[in-house]
GUBAVO-645257 format. One record per residue (C-alpha): x, y, z. Coordinates in Angstrom, 1 decimal, padded with zeros to 4 digits. Example, Ala and Ser with C-alpha at 12.3 -4.5 7.8 and 13.67 -1.06 7.14 Angstrom:
BEGIN
{r {012.3, -004.5, 007.8}}
{r {013.7, -001.1, 007.1}}
//
This chain:
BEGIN
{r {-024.9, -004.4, -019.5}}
{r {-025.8, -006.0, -016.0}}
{r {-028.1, -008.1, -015.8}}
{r {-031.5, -008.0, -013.4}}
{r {-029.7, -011.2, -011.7}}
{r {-026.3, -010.2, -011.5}}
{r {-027.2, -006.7, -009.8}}
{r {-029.4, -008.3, -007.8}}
{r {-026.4, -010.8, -006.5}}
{r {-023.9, -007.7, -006.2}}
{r {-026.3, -005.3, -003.9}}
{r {-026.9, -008.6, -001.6}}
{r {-023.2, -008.9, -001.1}}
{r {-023.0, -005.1, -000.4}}
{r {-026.2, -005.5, 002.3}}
{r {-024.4, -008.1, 004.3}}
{r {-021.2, -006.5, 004.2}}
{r {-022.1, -003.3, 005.1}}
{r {-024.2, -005.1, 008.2}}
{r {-021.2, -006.5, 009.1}}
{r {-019.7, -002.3, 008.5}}
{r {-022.9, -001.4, 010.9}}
{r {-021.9, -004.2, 013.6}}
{r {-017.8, -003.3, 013.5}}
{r {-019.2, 000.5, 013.8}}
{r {-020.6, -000.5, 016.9}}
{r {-018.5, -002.2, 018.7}}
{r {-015.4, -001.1, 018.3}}
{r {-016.5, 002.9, 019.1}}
{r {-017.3, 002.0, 022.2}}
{r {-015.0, 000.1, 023.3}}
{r {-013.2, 003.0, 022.2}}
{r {-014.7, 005.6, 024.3}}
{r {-016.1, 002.9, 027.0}}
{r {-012.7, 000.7, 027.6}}
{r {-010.0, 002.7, 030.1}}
{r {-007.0, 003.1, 028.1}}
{r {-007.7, 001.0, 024.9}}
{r {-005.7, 003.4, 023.1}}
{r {-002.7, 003.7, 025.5}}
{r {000.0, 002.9, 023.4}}
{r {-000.8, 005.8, 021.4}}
{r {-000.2, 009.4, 021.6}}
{r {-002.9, 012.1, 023.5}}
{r {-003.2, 013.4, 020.5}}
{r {-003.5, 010.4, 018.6}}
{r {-005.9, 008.8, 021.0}}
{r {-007.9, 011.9, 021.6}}
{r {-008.2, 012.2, 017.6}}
{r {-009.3, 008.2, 017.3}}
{r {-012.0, 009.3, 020.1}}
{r {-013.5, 011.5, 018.5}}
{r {-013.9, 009.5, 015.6}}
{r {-015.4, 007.1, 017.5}}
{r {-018.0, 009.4, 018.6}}
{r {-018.9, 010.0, 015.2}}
{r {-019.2, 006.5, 013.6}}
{r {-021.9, 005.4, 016.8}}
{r {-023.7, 008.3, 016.6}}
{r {-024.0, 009.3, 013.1}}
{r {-022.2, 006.5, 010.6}}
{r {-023.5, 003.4, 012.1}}
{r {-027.7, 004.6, 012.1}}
{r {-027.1, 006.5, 008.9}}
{r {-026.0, 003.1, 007.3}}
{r {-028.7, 001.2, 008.5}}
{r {-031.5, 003.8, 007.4}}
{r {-029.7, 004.4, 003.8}}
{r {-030.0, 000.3, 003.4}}
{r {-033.1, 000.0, 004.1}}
{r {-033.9, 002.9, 002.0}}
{r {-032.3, 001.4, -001.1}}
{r {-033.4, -002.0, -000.9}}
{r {-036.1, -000.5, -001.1}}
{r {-035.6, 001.5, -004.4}}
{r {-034.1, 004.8, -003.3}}
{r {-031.3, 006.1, -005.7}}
{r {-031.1, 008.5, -003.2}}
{r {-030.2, 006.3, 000.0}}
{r {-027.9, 004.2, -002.6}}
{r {-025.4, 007.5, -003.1}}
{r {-025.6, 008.2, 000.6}}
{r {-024.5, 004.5, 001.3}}
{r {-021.7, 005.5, -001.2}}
{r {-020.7, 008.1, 000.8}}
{r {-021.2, 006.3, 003.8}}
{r {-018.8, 003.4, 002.9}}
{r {-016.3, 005.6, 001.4}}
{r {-016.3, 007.1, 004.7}}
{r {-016.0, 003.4, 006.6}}
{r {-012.8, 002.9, 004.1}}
{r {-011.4, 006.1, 005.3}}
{r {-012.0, 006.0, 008.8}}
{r {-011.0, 002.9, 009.5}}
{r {-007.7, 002.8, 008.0}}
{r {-006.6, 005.1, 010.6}}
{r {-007.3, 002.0, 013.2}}
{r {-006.0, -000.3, 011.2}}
{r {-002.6, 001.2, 010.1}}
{r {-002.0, 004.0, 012.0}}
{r {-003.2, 003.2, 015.8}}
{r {-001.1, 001.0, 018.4}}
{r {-001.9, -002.7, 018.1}}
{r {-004.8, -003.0, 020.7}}
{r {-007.3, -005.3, 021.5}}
{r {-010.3, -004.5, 019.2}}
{r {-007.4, -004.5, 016.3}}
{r {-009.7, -007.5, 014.9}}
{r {-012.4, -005.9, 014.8}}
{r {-011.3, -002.8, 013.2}}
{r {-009.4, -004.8, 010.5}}
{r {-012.9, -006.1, 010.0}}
{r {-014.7, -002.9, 009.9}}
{r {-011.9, -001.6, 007.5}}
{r {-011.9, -005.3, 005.2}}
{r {-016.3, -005.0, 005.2}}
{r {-016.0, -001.4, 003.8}}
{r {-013.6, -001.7, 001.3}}
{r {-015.6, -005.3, -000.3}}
{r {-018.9, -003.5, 000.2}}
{r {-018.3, -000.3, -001.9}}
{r {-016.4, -002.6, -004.0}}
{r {-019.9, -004.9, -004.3}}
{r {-022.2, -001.8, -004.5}}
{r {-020.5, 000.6, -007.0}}
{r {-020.7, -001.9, -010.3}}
{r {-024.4, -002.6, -009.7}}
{r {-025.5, 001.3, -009.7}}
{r {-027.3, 001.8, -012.6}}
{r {-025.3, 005.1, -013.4}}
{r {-026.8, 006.3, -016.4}}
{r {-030.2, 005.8, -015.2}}
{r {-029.8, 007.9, -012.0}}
{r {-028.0, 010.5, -013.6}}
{r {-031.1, 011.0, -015.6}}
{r {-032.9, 011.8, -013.0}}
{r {-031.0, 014.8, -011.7}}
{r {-032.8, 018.0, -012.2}}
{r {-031.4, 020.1, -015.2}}
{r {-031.3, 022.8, -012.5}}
{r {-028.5, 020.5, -010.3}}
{r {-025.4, 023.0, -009.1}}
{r {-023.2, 020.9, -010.6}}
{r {-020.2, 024.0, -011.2}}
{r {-020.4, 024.6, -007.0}}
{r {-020.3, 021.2, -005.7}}
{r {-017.7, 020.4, -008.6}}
{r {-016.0, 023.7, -007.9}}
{r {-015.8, 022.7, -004.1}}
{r {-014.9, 019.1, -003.9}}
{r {-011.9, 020.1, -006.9}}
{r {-010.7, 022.8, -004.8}}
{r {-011.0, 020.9, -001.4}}
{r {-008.8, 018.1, -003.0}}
{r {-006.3, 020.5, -004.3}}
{r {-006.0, 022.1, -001.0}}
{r {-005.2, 019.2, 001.0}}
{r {-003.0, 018.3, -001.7}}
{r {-000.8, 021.2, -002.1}}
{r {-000.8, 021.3, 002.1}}
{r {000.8, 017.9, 002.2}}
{r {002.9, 017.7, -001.1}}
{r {004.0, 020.9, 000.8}}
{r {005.2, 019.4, 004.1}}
{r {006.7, 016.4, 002.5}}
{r {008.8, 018.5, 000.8}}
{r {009.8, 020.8, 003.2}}
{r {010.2, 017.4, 005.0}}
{r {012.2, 016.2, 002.6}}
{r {014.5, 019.0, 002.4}}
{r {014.6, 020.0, 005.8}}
{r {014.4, 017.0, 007.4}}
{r {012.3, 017.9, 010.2}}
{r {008.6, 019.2, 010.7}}
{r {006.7, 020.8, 013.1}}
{r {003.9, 019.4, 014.1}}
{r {003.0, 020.4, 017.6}}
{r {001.2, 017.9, 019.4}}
{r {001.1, 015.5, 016.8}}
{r {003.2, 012.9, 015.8}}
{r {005.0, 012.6, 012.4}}
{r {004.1, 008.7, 012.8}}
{r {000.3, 009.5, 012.9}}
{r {000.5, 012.6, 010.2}}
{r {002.3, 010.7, 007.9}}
{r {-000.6, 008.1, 007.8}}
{r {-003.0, 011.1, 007.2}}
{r {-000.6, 012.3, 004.3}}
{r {-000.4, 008.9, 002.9}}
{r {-004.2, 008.3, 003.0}}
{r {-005.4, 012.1, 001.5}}
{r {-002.7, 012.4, -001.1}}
{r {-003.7, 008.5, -002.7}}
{r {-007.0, 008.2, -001.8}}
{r {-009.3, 011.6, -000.7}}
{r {-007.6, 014.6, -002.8}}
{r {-007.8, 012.6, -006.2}}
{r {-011.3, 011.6, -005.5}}
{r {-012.4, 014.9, -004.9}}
{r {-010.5, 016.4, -007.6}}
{r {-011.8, 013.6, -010.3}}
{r {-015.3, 013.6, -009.1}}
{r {-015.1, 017.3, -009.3}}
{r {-013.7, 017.4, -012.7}}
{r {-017.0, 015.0, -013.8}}
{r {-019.1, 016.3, -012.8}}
{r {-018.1, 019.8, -014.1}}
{r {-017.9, 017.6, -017.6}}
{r {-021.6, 016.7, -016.9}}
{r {-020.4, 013.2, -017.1}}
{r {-023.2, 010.3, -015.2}}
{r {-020.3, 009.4, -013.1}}
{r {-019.8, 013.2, -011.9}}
{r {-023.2, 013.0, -010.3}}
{r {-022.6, 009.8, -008.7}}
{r {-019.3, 010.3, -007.3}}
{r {-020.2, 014.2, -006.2}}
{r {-023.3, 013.0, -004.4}}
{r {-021.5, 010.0, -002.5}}
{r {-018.3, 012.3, -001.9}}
{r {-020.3, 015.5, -000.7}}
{r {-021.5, 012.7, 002.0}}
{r {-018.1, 011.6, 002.9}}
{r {-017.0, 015.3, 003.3}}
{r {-019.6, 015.9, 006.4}}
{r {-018.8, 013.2, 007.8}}
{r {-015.1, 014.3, 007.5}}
{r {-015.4, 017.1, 008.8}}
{r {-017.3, 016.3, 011.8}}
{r {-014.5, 013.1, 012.5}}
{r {-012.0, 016.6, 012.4}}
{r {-014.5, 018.6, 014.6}}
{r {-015.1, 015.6, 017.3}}
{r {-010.8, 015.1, 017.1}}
{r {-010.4, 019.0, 018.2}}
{r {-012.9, 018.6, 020.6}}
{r {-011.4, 015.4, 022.5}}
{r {-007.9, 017.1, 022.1}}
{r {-008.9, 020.5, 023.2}}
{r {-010.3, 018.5, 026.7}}
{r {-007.5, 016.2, 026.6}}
{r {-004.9, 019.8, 027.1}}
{r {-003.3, 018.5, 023.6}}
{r {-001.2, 021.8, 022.7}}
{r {-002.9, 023.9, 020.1}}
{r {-005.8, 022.2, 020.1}}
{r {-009.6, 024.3, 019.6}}
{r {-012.3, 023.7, 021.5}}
{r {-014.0, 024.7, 017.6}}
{r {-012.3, 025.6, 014.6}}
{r {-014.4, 028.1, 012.6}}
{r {-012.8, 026.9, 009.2}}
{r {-013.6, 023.3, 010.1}}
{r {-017.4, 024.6, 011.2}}
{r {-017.8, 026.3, 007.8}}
{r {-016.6, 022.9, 006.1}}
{r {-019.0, 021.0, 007.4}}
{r {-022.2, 023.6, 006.7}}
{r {-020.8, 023.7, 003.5}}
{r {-020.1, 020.1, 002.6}}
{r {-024.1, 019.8, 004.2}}
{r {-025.1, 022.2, 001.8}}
{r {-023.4, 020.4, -000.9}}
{r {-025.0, 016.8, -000.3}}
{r {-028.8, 018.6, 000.8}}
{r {-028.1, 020.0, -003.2}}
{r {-027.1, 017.2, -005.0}}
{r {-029.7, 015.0, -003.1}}
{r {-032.9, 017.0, -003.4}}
{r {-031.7, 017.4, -007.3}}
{r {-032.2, 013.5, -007.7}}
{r {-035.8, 013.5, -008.7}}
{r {-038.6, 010.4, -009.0}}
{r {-035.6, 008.9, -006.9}}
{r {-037.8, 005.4, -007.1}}
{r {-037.7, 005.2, -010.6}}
{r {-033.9, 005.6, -011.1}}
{r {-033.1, 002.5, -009.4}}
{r {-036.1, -000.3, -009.5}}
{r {-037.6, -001.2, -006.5}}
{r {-038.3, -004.7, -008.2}}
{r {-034.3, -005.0, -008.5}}
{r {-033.4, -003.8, -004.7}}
{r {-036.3, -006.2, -003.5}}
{r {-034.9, -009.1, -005.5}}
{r {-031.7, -008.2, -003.8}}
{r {-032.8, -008.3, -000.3}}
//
């Protein structure tokens, strides 16, 4: 079991690496949207895409981080599975900076943003006291519908791109429109390893009623709106930027994200007493 100490140690280490997440989240969006040509090495659809998700990490991923710190340092259960969901969402996003954009000036700082998320979920995830939130969902949680969406969401995307790469590999060509087979095969590479499975196994949990389930389905549901608004923001940049087959709004992506929103309003208000899942004594010792 962890210790009062040790748990104490691990959410410090997430706080000041997630504030280093928040500063990275700031600066490097806008010089994103705010520096001519940052991204010209790239693609228009690649750089309209990275646009958008800059948009979407000032506006909503940055403040949200801050407010779901604070939140759980000060005893929130709650806040702590948004701040899952958040950095999930940091590890995601910025790996598309890191590894799939052209080398560019703020490439530090996005390897930073990228290194910050990945050692602050890291930090954060051992020192949740799993069992004891779980506890506190209500009986009434709709654990089969989130579980049935995030498992079919992950096998979706899966069975898209185990598609293509097949056809890929049999074929030997694609067609991708706009985008580039350079830039897709980052977002194959990154769905296939790291978003389908963890959909799929949080899923599959928290079907099983397993403490984990409600952890991972809470922090995931997060990661999916924030997703899917990265997706929506990318059209939107793309559709002004004349990138071929791009929409202005894509109804499927617009009923993702209600639905993804409806999934982490559920799982959210299901976590009940939220102060008495986590202690407050413990996230205050932390801070």
């Amino acid at each position: 079991m962890t210790s009062r100490s040790e748990r104490g140690n691990g959410l410090t280490a997430a706080s000041r690496l997630s504030l280093i997440v928040v500063t990275a989240s700031v600066v490097a969006p806008l010089g994103g949207l705010l520096v001519h040509n940052l991204y010209r090495d790239d693609s228009t659809w690649a750089t309209a895409a990275l646009r958008g998700g800059d948009l979407v990490t000032l506006l909503i991923m940055a403040p949200a981080l801050v407010v779901a710190m604070f939140l759980a340092n000060g005893g929130s259960a709650r806040a702590t599975l948004v701040w899952i969901g958040l950095l999930a969402y940091g590890v995601y996003n910025f790996a598309f900076y890191v590894f799939g954009a052209a080398f560019n000036d703020l490439f530090l700082v996005h390897v930073v943003a990228f290194s910050s998320s990945v050692f602050a979920l890291i930090a954060l995830l051992p020192r949740v006291d799993v069992v004891r939130i779980a506890r506190r969902f209500d009986p009434r949680t709709p654990r089969r519908p989130v579980a049935g969406l995030l498992v079919l969401v992950g096998l979706v995307f899966a069975a898209l791109w185990i598609t293509v790469s097949v056809q890929y590999a049999v074929t030997g060509s694609l067609s991708l429109g706009a985008a580039t087979l350079s830039g897709m095969h980052l977002v194959f590479a990154l769905d296939l390893s790291l978003m389908a499975p963890s959909m799929v196994l949080g899923g599959v949990l928290l079907w099983k009623r397993r403490p984990w389930g409600l952890v991972l389905a809470t922090g995931l549901s997060v990661f999916g709106v924030l997703y899917q608004l990265n997706l929506a923001a990318a059209g939107l940049f793309q559709a002004n930027a004349h990138v071929e087959g791009a929409k202005t709004v894509d109804p499927i992506g617009i009923a993702l994200i209600a639905v993804f929103l409806m999934s982490s309003v559920a799982m959210i208000w299901s976590l009940r007493n939220e102060r008495e899942s986590v202690s407050a004594a413990e996230f205050r010792h932390a801070a």
